[in-house]
SELOVO-531826 format. One line per field, with one value per atom (N, C-alpha, C): residue number from 1; x, y, z; atom name. Coordinates in steps of 0.1 Angstrom, whole numbers, plus 5000, padded with zeros to 4 digits. Layout:
! residues N
num <- NUM ...
x <- X ...
y <- Y ...
z <- Z ...
atomo <- CA ...
***
This chain:
! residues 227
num <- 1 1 1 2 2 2 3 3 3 4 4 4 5 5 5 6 6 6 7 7 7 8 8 8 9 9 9 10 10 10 11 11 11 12 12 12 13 13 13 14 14 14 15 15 15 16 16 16 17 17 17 18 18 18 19 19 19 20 20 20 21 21 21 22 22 22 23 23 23 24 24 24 25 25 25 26 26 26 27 27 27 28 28 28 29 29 29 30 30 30 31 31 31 32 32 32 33 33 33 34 34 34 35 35 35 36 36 36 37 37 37 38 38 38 39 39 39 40 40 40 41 41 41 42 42 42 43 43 43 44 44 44 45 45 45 46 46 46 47 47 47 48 48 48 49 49 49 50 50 50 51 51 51 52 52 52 53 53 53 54 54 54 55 55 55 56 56 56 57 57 57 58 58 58 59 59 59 60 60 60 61 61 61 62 62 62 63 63 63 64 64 64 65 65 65 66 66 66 67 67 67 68 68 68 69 69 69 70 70 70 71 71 71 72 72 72 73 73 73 74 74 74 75 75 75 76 76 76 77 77 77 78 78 78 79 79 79 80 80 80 81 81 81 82 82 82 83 83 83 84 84 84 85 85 85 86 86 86 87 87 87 88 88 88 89 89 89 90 90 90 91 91 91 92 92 92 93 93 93 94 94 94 95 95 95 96 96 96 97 97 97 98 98 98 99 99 99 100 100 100 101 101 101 102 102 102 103 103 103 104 104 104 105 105 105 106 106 106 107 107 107 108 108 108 109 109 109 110 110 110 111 111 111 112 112 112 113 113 113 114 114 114 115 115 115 116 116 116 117 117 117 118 118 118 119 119 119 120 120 120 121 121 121 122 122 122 123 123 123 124 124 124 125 125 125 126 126 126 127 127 127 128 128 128 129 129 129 130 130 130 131 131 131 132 132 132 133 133 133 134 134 134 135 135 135 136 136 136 137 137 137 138 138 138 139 139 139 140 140 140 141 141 141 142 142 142 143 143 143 144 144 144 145 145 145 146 146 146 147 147 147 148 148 148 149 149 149 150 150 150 151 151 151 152 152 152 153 153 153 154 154 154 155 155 155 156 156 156 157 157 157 158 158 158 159 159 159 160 160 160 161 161 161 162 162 162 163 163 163 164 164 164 165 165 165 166 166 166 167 167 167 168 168 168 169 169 169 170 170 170 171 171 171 172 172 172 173 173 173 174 174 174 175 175 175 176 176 176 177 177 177 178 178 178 179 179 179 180 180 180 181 181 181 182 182 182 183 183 183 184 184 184 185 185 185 186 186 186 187 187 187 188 188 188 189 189 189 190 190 190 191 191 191 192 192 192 193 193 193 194 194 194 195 195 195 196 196 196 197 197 197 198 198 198 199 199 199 200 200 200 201 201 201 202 202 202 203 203 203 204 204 204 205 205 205 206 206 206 207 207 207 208 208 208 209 209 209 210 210 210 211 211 211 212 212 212 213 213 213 214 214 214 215 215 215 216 216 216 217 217 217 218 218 218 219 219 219 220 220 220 221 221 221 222 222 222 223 223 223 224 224 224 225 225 225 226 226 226 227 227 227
x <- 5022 5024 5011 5010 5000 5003 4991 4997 4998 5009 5014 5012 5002 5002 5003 5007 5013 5006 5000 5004 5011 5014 5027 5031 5019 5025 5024 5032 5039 5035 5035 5040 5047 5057 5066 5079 5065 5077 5074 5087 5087 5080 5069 5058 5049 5039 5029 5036 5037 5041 5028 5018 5009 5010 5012 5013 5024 5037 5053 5052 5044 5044 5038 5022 5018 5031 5038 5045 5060 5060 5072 5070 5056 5052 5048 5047 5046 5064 5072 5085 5090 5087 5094 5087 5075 5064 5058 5054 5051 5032 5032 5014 5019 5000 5003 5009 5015 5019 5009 5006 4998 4988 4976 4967 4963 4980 4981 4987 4994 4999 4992 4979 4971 4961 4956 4944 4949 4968 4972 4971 4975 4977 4961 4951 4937 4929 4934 4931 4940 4948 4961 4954 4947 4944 4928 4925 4906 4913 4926 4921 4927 4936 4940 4926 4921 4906 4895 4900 4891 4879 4881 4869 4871 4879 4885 4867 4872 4861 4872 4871 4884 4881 4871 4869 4872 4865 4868 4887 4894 4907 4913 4906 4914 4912 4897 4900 4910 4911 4923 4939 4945 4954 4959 4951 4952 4952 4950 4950 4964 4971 4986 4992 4989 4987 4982 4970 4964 4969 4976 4979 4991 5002 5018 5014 5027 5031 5039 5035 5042 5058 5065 5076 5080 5079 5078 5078 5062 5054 5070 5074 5084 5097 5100 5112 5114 5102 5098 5094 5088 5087 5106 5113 5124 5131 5131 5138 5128 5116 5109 5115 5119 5119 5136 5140 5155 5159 5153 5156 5145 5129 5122 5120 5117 5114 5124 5135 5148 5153 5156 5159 5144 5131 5120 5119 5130 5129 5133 5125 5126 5137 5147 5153 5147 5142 5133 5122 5114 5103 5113 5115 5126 5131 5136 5138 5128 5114 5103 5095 5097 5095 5102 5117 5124 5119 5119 5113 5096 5089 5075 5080 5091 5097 5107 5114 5117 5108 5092 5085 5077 5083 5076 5063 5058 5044 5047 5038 5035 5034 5042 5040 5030 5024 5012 5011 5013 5013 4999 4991 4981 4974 4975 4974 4964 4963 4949 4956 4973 4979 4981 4977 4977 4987 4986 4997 5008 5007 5016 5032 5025 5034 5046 5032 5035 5043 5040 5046 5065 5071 5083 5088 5082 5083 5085 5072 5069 5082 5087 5101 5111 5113 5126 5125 5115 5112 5113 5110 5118 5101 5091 5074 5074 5065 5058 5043 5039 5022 5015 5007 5009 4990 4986 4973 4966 4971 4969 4955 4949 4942 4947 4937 4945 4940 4950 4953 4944 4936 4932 4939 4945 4953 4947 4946 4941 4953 4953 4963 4976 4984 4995 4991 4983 4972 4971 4973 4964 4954 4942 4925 4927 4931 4925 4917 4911 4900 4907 4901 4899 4896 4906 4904 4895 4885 4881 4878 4878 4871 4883 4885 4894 4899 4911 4917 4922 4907 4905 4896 4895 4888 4883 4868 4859 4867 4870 4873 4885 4897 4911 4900 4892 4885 4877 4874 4865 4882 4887 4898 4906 4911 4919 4904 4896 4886 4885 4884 4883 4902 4909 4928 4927 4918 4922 4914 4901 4893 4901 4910 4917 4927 4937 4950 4948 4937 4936 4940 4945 4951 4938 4941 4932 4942 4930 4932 4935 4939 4937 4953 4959 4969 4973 4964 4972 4971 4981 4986 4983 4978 4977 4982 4996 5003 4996 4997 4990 4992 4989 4990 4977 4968 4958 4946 4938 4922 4915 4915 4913 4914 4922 4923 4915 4909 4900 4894 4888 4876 4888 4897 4909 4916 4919 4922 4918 4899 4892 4896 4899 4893 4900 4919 4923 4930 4938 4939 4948 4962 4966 4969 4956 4955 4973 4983 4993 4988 4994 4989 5007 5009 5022 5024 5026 5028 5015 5011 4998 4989 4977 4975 4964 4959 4951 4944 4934 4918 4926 4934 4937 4945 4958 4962 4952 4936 4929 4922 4915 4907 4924 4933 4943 4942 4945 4948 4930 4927 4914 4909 4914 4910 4926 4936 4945 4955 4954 4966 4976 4986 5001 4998 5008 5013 5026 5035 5047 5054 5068 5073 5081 5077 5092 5101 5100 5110 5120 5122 5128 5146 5157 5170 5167 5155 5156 5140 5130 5124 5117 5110 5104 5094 5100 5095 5088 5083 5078 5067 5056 5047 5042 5057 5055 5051 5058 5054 5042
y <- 5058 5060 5056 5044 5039 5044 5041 5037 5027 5027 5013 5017 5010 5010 4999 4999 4992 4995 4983 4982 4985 4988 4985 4973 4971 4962 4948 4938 4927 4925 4941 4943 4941 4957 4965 4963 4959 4958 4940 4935 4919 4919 4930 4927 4938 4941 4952 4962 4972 4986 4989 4987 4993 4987 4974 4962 4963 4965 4966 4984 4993 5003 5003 4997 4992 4984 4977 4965 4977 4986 4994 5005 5006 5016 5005 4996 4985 4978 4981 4980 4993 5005 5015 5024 5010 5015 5030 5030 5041 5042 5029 5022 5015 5010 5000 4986 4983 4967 4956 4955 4937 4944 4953 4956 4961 4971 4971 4962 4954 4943 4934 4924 4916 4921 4937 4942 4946 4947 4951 4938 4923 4912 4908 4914 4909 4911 4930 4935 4924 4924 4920 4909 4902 4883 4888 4900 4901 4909 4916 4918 4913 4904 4888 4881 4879 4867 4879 4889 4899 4901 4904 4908 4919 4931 4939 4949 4956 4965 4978 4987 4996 5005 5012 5027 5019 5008 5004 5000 4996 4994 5012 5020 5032 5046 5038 5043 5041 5027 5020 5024 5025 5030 5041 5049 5066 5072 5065 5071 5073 5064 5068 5082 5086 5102 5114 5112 5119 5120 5114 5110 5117 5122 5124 5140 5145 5159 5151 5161 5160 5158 5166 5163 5147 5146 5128 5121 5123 5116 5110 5126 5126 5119 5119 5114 5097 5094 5079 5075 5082 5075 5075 5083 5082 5070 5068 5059 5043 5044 5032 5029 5040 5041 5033 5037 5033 5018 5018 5003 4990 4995 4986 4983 4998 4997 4995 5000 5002 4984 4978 4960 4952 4959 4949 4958 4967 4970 4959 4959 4948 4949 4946 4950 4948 4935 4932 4941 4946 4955 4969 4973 4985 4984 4970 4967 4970 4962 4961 4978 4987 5001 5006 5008 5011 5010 4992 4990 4999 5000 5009 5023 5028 5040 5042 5032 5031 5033 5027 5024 5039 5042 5061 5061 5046 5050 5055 5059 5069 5058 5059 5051 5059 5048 5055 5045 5046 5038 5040 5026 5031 5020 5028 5022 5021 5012 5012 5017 5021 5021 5034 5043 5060 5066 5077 5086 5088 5089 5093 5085 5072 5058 5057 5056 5053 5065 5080 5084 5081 5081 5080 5068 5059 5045 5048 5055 5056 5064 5074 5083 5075 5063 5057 5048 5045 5036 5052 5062 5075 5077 5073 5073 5086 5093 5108 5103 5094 5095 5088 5093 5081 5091 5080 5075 5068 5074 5063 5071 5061 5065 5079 5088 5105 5106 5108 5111 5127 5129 5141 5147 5159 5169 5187 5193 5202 5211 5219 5226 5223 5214 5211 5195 5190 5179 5168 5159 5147 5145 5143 5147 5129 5123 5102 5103 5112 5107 5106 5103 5102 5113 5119 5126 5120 5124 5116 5103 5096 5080 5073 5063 5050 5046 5041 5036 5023 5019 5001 4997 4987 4976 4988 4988 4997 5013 5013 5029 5032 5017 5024 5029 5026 5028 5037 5044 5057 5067 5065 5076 5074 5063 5065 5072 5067 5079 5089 5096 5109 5117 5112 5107 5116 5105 5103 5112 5120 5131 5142 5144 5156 5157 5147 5148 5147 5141 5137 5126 5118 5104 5095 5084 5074 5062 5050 5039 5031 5034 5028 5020 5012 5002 5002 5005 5003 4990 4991 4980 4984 4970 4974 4958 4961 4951 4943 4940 4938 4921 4915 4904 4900 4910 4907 4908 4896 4897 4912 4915 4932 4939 4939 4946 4938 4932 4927 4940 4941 4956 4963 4968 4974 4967 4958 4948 4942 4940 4938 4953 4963 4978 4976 4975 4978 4967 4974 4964 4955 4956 4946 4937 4932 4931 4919 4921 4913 4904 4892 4892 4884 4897 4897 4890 4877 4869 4867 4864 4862 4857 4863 4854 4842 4831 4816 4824 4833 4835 4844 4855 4860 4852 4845 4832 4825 4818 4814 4818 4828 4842 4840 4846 4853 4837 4822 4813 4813 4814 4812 4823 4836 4849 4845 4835 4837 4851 4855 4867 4862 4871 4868 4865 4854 4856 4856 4866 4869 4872 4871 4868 4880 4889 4903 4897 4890 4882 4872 4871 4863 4873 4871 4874 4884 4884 4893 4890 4901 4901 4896 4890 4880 4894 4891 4904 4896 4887 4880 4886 4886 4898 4907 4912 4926 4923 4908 4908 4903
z <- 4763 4778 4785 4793 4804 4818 4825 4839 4843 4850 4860 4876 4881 4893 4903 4911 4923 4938 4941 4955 4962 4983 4984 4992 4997 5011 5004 5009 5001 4990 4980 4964 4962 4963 4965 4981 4987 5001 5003 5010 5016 5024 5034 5044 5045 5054 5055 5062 5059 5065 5075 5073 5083 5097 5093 5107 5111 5105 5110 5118 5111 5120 5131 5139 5149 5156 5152 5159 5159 5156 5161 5172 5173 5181 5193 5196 5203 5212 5201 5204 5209 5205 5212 5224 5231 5241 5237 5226 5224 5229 5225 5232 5239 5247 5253 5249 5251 5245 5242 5252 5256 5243 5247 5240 5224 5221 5211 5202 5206 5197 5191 5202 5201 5193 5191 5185 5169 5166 5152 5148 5154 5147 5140 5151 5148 5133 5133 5119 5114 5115 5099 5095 5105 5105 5090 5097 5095 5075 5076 5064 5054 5061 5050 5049 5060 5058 5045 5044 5038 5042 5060 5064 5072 5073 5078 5074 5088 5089 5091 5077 5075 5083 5090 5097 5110 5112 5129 5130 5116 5120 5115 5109 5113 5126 5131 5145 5156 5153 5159 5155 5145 5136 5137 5136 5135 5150 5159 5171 5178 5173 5174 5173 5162 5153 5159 5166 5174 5188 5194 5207 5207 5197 5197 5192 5194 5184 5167 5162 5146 5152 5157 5161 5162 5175 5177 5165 5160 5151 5140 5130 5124 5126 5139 5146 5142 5148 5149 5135 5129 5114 5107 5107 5104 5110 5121 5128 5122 5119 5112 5100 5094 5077 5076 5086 5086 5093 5101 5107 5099 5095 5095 5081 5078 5062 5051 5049 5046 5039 5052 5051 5043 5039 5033 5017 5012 5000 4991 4977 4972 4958 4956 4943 4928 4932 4918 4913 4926 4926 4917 4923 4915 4902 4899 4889 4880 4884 4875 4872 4882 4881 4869 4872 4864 4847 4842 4833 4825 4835 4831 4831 4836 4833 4819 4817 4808 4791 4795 4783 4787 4798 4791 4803 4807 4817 4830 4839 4845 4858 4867 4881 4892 4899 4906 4918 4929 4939 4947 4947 4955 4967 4979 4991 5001 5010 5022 5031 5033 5045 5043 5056 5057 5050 5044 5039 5046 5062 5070 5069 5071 5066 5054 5041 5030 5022 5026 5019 5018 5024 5030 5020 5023 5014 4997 4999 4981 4974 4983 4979 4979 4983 4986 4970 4962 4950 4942 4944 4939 4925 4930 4929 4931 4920 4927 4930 4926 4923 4935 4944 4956 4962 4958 4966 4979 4990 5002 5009 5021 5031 5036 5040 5048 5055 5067 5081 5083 5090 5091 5098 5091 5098 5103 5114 5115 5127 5121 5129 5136 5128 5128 5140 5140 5152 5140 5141 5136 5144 5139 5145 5151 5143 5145 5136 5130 5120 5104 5093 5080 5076 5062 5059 5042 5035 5022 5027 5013 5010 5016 5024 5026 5016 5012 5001 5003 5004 5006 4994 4991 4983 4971 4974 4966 4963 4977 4976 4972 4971 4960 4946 4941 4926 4924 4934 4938 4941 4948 4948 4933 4928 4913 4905 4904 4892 4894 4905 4910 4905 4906 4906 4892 4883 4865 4866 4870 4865 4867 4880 4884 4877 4873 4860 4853 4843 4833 4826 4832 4824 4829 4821 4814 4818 4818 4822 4807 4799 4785 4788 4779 4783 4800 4811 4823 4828 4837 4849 4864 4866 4883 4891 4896 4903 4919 4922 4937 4941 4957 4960 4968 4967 4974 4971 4977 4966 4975 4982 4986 4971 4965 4950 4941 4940 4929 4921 4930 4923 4914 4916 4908 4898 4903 4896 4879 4885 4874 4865 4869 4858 4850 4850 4844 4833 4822 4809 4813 4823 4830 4840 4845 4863 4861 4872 4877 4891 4892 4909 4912 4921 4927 4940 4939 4952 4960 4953 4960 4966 4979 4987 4977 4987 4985 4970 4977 4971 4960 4958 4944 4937 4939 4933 4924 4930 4925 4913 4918 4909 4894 4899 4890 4879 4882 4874 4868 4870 4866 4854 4853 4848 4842 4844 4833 4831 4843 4851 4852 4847 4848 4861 4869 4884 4887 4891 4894 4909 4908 4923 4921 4933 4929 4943 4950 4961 4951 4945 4933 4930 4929 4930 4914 4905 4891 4891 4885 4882 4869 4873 4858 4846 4833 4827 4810 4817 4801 4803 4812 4812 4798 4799 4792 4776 4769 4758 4754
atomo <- N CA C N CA C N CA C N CA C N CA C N CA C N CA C N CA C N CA C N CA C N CA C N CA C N CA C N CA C N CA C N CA C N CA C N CA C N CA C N CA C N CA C N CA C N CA C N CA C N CA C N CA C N CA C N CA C N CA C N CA C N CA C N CA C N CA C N CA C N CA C N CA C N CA C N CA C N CA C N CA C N CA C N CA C N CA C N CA C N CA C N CA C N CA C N CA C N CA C N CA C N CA C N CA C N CA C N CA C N CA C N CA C N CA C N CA C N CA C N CA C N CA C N CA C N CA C N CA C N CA C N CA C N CA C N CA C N CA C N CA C N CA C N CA C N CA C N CA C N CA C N CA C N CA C N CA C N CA C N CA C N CA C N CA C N CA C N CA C N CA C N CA C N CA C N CA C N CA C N CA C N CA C N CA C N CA C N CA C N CA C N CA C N CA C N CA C N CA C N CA C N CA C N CA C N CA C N CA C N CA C N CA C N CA C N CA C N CA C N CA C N CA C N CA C N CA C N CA C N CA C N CA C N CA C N CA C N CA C N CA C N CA C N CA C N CA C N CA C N CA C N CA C N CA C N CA C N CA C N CA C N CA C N CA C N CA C N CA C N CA C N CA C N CA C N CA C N CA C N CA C N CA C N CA C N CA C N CA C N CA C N CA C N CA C N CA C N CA C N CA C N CA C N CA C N CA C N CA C N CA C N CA C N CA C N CA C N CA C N CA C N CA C N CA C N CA C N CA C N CA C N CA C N CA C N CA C N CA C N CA C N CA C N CA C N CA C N CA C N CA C N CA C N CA C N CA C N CA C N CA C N CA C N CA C N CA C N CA C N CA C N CA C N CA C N CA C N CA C N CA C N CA C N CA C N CA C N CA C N CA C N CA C N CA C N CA C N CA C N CA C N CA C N CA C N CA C N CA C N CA C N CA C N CA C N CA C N CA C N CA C N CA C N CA C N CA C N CA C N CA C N CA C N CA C N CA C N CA C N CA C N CA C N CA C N CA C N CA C N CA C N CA C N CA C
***
């Protein structure tokens, strides 16, 4: 029994949940439009180019959270989960889960995109194990601030060690799926780095370091991998 861990956003999902939720709160005038649209595409650009500055994009991010009641909050994430997220689930992705369930390992999803979001997502792949950025919550309020380390670059590998010290499992035969050189640092840890569709700069890195590279957008999941 290993762990298999996964990314989610164009892992597991056909696009970014963090950017599709900006651009739905931008659709349901929940912000301002002009300003929030132009400032979500800006991050998305800065943390493809891998130069995202993560506390200045989760001041930006998380203020949504802070601005609404949980009520709303809840309402609108349902109505996201169902119109937005729902149509970008991947069958192959599922498929390929299935399979690491089958061989007995332990699925573990782990993300830069807030808990708020991702948890919802991670239940629909039917995941208990889920690692994302946290939304500071204080008296039924999301604060806008961070709760812990960001679960970006460095700091997905600072939260999974802290993860495996608190359960006890070990990185010995694991996997860590992903499409983006943001995961390198993770990437490098464990015994199977995958690069799942991936962008210029990990594509590169992955043929170079001799990384499976796999397509879960593909009509069946490719599983030679495994032998």
């Amino acid at each position: 029994m290993s762990l298999a861990i996964f990314d989610l956003d164009n892992t597991l999902l056909a696009d970014d949940s963090d950017y599709l939720w900006g651009q739905f709160l931008v659709d349901q005038k929940i912000v301002d439009a002009s300003y929030y649209a132009q400032e979500n595409e800006r991050f998305y650009q800065e943390y493809k180019q891998g130069q995202l500055d993560i506390m200045e994009f989760l001041n930006f991010s998380l203020k949504p959270l802070a601005d609404n009641t949980l009520e709303n909050l809840y309402q609108w994430r349902s109505q996201f989960i169902t119109e937005v997220i729902q149509p970008i689930l991947l069958a192959p992705a599922q498929e390929l889960i299935s399979k690491h369930q089958q061989m007995g390992d332990t699925i573990l999803v782990i993300t830069a995109t807030n808990q708020f979001v991702t948890e919802p997502i991670v239940n629909l792949y039917g995941i208990k194990h889920l690692l994302a950025t946290i939304p500071e919550l204080v008296a039924n309020r999301y604060t806008g601030k961070v709760s812990g380390i960001p679960c970006f670059q460095e700091g997905k590998v600072t939260r999974l060690q802290q993860w495996l010290q608190d359960t006890g499992y070990n990185l010995k035969g694991s996997w860590f799926y992903s499409d983006s050189h943001n995961d390198l640092p993770l990437l490098k840890l464990v015994d199977h780095p995958v690069a799942v569709n991936p962008d210029d700069l990990l594509k590169q890195y992955a043929e170079q370091a001799d990384w499976p590279i796999i397509s879960l957008r593909e009509q069946r999941c490719p599983v030679h991998h495994f032998k």
